[in-house]
C-alpha positions as CSV (number, residue, x, y, z in Angstrom):
1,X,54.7,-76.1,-7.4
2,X,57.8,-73.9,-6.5
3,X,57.7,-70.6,-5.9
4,X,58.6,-69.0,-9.0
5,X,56.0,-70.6,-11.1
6,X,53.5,-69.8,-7.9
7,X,54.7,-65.7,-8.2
8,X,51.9,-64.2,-9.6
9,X,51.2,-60.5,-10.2
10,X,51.8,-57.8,-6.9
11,X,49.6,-55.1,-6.2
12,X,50.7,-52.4,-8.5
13,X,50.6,-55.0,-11.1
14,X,46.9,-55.6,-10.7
15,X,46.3,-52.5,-11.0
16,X,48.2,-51.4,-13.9
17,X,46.0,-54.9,-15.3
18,X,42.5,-53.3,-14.6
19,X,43.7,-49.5,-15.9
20,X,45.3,-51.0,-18.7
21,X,41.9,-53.3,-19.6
22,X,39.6,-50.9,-18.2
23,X,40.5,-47.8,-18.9
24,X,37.1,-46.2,-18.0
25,X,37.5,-47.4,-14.5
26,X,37.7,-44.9,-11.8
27,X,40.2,-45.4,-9.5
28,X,40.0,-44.7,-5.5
29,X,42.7,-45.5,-2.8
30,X,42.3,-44.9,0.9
31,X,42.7,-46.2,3.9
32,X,44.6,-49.4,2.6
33,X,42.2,-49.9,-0.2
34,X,41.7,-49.4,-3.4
35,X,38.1,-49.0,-5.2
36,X,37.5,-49.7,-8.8
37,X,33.9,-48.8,-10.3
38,X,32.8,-46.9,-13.1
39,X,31.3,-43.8,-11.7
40,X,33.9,-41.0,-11.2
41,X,31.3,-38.4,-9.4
42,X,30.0,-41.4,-6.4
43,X,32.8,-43.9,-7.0
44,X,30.3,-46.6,-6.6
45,X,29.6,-49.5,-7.0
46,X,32.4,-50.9,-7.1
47,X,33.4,-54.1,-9.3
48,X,36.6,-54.9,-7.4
49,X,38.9,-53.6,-4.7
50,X,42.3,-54.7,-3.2
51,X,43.0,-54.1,0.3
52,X,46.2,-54.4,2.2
53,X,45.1,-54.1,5.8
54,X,42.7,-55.8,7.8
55,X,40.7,-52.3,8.9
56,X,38.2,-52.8,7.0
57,X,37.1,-56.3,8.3
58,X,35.8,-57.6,11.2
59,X,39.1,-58.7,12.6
60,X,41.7,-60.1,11.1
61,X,40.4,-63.0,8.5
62,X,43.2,-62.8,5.8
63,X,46.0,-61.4,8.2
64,X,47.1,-58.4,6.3
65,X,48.1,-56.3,8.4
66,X,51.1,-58.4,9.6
67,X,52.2,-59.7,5.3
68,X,53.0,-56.2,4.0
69,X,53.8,-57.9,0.8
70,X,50.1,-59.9,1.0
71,X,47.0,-58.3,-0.6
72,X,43.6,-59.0,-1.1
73,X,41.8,-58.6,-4.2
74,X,37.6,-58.5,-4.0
75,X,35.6,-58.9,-6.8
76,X,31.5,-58.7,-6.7
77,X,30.3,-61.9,-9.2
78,X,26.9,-63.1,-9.8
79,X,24.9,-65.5,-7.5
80,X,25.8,-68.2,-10.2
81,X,29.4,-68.0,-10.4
82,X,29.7,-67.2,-6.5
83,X,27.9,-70.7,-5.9
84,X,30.2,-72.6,-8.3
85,X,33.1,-70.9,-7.1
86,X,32.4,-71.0,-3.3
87,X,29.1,-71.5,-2.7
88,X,29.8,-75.0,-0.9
89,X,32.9,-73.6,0.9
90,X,33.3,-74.9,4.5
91,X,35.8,-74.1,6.9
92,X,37.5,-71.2,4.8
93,X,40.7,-70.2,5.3
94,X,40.6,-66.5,4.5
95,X,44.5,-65.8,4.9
96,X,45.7,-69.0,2.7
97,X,47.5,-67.2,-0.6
98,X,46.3,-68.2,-4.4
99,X,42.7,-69.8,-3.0
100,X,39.3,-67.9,-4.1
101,X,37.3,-67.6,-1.1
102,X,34.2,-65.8,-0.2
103,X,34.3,-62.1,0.8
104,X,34.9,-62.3,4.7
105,X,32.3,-59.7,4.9
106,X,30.5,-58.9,1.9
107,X,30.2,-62.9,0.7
108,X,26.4,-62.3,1.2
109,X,26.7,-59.7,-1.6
110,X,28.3,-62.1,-3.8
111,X,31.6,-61.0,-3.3
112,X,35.0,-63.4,-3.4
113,X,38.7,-62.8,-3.1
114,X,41.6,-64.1,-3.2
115,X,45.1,-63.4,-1.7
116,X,48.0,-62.9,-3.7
117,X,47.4,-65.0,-6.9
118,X,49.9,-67.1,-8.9
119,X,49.8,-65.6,-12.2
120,X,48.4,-68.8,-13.4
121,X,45.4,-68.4,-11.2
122,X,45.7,-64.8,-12.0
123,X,44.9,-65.8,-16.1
124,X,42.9,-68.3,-15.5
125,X,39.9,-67.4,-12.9
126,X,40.8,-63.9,-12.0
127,X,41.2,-62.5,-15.1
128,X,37.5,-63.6,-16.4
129,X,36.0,-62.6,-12.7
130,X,37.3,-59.2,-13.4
131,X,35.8,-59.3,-16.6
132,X,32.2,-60.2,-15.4
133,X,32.4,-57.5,-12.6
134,X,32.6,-55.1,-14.5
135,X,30.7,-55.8,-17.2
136,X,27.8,-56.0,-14.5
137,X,28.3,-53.2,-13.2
138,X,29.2,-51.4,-16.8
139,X,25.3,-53.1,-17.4
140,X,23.3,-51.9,-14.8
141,X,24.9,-48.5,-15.6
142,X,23.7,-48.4,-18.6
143,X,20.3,-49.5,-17.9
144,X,20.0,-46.7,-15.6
145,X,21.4,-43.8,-17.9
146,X,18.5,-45.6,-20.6
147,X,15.8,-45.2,-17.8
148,X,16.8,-42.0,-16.8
C-alpha cells in the first residue's frame, strides 16, 4: 500500500471528526492529551482521547514522545467488541501505525487504540468504535439522569 493511500486523518482532523459528529461532546486538552466525554461539569467518562506523548503510560509503549507527527487515539468499547477486536492479541506492538491494539494501560477497562490511522481504517473500524463509545457512554448518562 503506498503511502498516500495509507495517509489517513492527523490529529486536528480527528478532532474536528468527533466535534463535527458529536457536537455535544465536551472537549479537554492537557498535558498532551485530549479528553472527549459528555459531561461538561466532571469531564468524565470519557469515550475516547488522543494522546501525543507517552506521560501518561507506563513507559514508552507507542513511542510518542520521539514521532511528533504520531498520535494515539483511545477509545473505551464493550467487552464484546474488545474480544473480537483484540481479545486474542499476543505479542502487541503498541507503537506499529494503522493497527488496533489494546489500551497499553487501560485494556483491562476495555479500552483499544490505534496510532495514526489510514483513512481507510479511519472509515472503516474507527469510525463505528467512535460511534459505540459514545453511544455507551451517552446511555449510561441517561440512565442515570432517569434514576436520579
Amino acid at each position: 500500500m503506498s503511502d498516500r493511500n495509507r495517509a489517513g486523518p492527523d490529529h486536528d482532523a480527528v478532532v474536528r471528526y468527533i466535534t463535527e459528529t458529536y457536537p455535544a461532546a465536551d472537549i479537554v486538552s492537557a498535558m498532551g492529551a485530549t479528553f472527549f466525554s459528555l459531561d461538561p461539569d466532571k469531564h468524565w467518562p470519557n469515550f475516547a482521547t488522543i494522546v501525543t506523548t507517552d506521560e501518561h503510560d507506563m513507559g514508552t509503549p507507542s513511542q510518542l514522545t520521539d514521532r511528533p507527527d504520531v498520535f494515539r487515539l483511545n477509545i473505551g468499547v464493550s467487552r464484546q467488541t474488545f474480544e473480537r477486536l483484540v481479545g486474542d492479541a499476543t505479542d502487541i506492538d503498541h507503537a506499529a501505525l494503522d493497527r488496533v491494539v489494546p489500551h497499553p494501560v487501560y485494556a483491562q477497562q476495555h479500552w483499544v487504540a490505534i496510532l495514526n490511522p489510514s483513512a481507510a481504517t479511519f472509515e472503516a473500524v474507527v469510525k463505528p468504535l467512535l460511534r459505540e463509545a459514545h453511544d455507551r457512554v451517552a446511555a449510561t448518562r441517561a440512565r442515570h439522569r432517569t434514576d436520579g
